[in-house]
N, C-alpha and C positions, 0 to 999 in steps of 0.2 A: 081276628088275630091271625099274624102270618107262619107259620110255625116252619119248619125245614122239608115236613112229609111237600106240602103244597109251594117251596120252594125250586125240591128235586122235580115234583111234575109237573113244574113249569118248564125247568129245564129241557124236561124229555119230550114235552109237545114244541118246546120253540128253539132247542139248540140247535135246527139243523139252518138255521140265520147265521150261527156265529161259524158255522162248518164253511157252508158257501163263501161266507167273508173272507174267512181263512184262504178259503182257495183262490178267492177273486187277487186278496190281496198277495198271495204267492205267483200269480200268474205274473200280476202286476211289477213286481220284483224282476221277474225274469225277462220279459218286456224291455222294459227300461235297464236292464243290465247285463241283456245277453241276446238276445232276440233282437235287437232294433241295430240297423248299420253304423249308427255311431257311441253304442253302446262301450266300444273299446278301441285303443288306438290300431289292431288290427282287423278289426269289424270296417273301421274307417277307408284303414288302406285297401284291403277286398273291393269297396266297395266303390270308390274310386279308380280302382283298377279294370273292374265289372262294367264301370259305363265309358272308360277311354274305349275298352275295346270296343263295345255297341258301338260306338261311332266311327272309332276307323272302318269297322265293316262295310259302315252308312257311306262312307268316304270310299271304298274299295269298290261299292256297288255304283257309285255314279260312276269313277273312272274307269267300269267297262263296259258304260255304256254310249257307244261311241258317236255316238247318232246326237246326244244332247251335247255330248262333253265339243264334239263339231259346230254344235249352234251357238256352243258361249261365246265361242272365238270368233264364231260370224258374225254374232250379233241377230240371227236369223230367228233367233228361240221363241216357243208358242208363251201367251198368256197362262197356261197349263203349265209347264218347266218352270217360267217363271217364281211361282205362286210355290211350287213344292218345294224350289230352290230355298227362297225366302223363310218356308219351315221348318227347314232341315236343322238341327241341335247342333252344328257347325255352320263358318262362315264359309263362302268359297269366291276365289278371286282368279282368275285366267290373264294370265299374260304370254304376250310374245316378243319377240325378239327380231328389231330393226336394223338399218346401218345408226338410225340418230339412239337406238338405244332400248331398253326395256320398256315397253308401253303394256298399260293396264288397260287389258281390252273387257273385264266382267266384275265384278263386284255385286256382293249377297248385300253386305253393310256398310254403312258409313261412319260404324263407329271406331274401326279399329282398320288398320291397315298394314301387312307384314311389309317385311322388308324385300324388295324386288329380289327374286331369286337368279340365280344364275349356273354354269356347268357344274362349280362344285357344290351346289347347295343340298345337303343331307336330304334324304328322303323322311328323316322324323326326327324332329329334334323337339326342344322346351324350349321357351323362351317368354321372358319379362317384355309384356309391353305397357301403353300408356295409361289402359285400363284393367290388367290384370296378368296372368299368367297364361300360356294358350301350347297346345301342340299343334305344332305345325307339322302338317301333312307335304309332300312334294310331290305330281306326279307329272313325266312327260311324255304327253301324247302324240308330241312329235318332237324334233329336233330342237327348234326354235321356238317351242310353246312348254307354256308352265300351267298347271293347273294346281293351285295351292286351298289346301282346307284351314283352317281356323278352328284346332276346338276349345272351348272355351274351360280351365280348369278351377281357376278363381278370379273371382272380379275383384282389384285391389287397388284404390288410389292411395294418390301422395296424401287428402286430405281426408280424413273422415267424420263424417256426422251422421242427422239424422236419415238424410236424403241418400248418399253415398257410404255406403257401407262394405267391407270387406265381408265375403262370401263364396263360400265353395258352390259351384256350376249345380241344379240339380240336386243337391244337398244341404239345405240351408238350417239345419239343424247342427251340424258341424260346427262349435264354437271356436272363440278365438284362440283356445288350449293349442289348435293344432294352424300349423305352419310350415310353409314349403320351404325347401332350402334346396339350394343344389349341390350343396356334397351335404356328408355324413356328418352328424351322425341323425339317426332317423331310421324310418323305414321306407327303404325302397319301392316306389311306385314305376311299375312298368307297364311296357305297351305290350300289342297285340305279339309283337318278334323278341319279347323277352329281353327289349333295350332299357335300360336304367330311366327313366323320363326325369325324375326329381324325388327329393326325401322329405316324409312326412314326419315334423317333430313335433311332438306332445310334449306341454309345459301344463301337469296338474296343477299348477297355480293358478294357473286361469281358465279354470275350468267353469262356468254358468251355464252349463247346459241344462236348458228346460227336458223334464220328462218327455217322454214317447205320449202322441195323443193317445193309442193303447192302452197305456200305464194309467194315464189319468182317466179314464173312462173307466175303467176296474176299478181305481180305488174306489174313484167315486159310489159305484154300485157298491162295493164291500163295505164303505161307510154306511149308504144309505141302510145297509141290512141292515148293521150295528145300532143303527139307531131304531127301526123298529123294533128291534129284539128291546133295546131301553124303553123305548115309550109301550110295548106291551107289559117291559117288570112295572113301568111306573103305573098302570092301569089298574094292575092287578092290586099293588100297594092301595093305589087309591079306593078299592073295591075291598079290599081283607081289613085294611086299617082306617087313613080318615081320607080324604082326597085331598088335603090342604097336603101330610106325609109324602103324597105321589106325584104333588108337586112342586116340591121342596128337591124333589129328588130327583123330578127331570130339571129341574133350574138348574140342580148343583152339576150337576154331570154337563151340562150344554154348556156354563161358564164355564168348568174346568175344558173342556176339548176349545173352545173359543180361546181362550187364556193362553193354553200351551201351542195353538195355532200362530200368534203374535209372538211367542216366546222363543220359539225352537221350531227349522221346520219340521214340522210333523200334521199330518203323516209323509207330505212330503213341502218341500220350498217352496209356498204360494208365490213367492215375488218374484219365481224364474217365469210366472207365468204371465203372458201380453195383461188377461184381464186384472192380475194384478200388480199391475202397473204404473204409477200413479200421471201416467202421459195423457190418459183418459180423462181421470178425474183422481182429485185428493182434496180431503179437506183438514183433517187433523191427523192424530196420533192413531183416533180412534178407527176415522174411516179415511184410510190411508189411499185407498184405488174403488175403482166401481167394484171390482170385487168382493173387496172387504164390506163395502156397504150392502153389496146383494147377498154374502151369506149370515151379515146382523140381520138384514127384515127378514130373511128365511128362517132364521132362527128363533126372531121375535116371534114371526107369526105362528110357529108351529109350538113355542110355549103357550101362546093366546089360544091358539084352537086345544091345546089338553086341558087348559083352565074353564074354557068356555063348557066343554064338555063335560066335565064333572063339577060346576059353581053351582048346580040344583040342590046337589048335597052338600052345600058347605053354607052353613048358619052363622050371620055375622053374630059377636057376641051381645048379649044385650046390655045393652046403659043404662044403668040401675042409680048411681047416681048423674047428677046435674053435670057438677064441674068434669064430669067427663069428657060429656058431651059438649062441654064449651073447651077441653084439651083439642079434641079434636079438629074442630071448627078453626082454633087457633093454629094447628100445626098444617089444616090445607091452606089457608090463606097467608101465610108464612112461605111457603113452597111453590104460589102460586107469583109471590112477587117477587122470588128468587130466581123464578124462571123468566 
């Protein structure tokens, strides 16, 4: 018999599972709602701001050095420059200035190409081009020469699917809630001199932003406590009362958290997430993504291993009479052609 004395000290040998949960799952909260750079729409803009400037710096430190920024325009540049050119998180393009007109004497990419600069071209400006949004950097090394950066701030086409998708640079958590605009209203993203670059608008309507890997890594553990903490009550059930009780009791709790999983996101939105997604795999209502189907067998099988565990103690009942034993016989072979 289970009485309330050997309830409480169960509590007080195993509640410090439900403590750590607590915290895991507080941590988790804070992660995903305050902690992570796209947590809010001025977490977003910070953070956006944080890596324009890294690059201009990136961009400030080639054009003083004048020994390479000479080699672009030469053509004369090592297989070394080359290579780190190529890696740099901007693009860079060198042009000078002919009688027949602008010629593009360097190029990092070939995917995007600015617009030929000239005497009045700003030193930093925004601008839409064919594959997204970019700051454009301006520097002259000499009279007749342009040395232009590329930095990359969203990659945006006219069409989108699954191959071409719109995306913040470096930040691909960023969902489609937020969008650049060039006036107001919004919040102001600026560069390294404190110039306006373009305004960031948040539309919570469209907010599907999957959790922080962080956030899901805590829950995770703070479940997984939660659930030892249950499969230790249902042991102990199965140990003080019958073991068929303790596991009635882990069934019912596993279907209720599986149930209100499909129902409502909880604990948090499984379908914001890739593996539950049904791009992988879907088969029905019930195993909707690989997902869903990896945590039914995990779930199966961890009701099978508590049943297996304690089925020494559990006595089927005995068949006293006949026609019982021919109910039986009838209702597996009925179930058997049902399936």
């Amino acid at each position: 018999m289970l009485d309330i004395k050997e309830i409480r000290l169960f509590f007080l040998r195993n509640g410090y599972l439900l403590i750590i949960a607590a915290w895991l799952f507080t941590f988790a909260f804070l992660f995903n709602n305050y902690w992570s750079y796209y947590s809010s729409p001025h977490g977003v803009q910070r953070s956006l701001e944080n890596d324009i400037h890294s690059r201009q710096e990136d961009f400030r430190e080639l054009t003083a050095d004048t020994a390479v920024v000479n080699s672009l325009f030469r053509g004369d540049y090592s297989r070394e420059t080359l290579e780190e050119t190529y890696g740099e998180s901007y693009h860079v393009f060198a042009y000078d200035s002919t009688e027949a007109g602008t010629r593009l004497r360097f190029w990092s990419t070939n995917t995007v190409e600015p617009p030929p600069p000239n005497t009045t071209t700003p030193a930093t400006s925004f601008r839409k081009m064919a594959n997204g949004w970019y700051v454009v950097l301006t520097h002259r090394p000499a009279p007749h020469q342009w040395l232009v950066g590329l930095l990359p701030v969203k990659e945006e086409f006219a069409i989108n699917n699954d191959y071409l998708g719109s995306s913040f640079y470096g930040r691909p958590a960023i969902g489609p809630e937020y969008t650049i605009q060039p006036k107001p209203p919004g919040l102001p993203v600026v560069d390294a001199d404190k110039g306006i670059l373009f305004y960031l608008h948040y539309d919570p309507a469209k907010s599907d932003a999957a959790p922080s890997l962080a956030s899901v890594l805590l829950l995770t553990l703070g479940v997984i406590c939660v659930f030892i903490f249950i499969n230790l009550f249902a042991s102990l059930m199965a140990r003080k009362l019958t073991p068929i009780w303790g596991f009635l009791f882990l069934f019912v709790v596993v279907l209720t958290f599986r149930v209100l999983t499909y129902l409502y996101p909880f604990p948090i939105d499984l379908g914001t997430l890739n593996l539950f997604q049904p791009t992988i795999y879907a088969k029905d209502d019930v195993f909707k993504s690989l997902g869903d189907l990896s945590l039914n067998v995990l779930l199966t099988f961890w009701l099978i291993l508590f049943f297996r565990q304690h089925v020494r103690t559990i006595h089927p009942p005995v068949l006293r009479k006949k026609w019982q034993g021919w109910l039986i016989i009838g209702a597996c072979s009925t179930s058997s052609e049902a399936s």
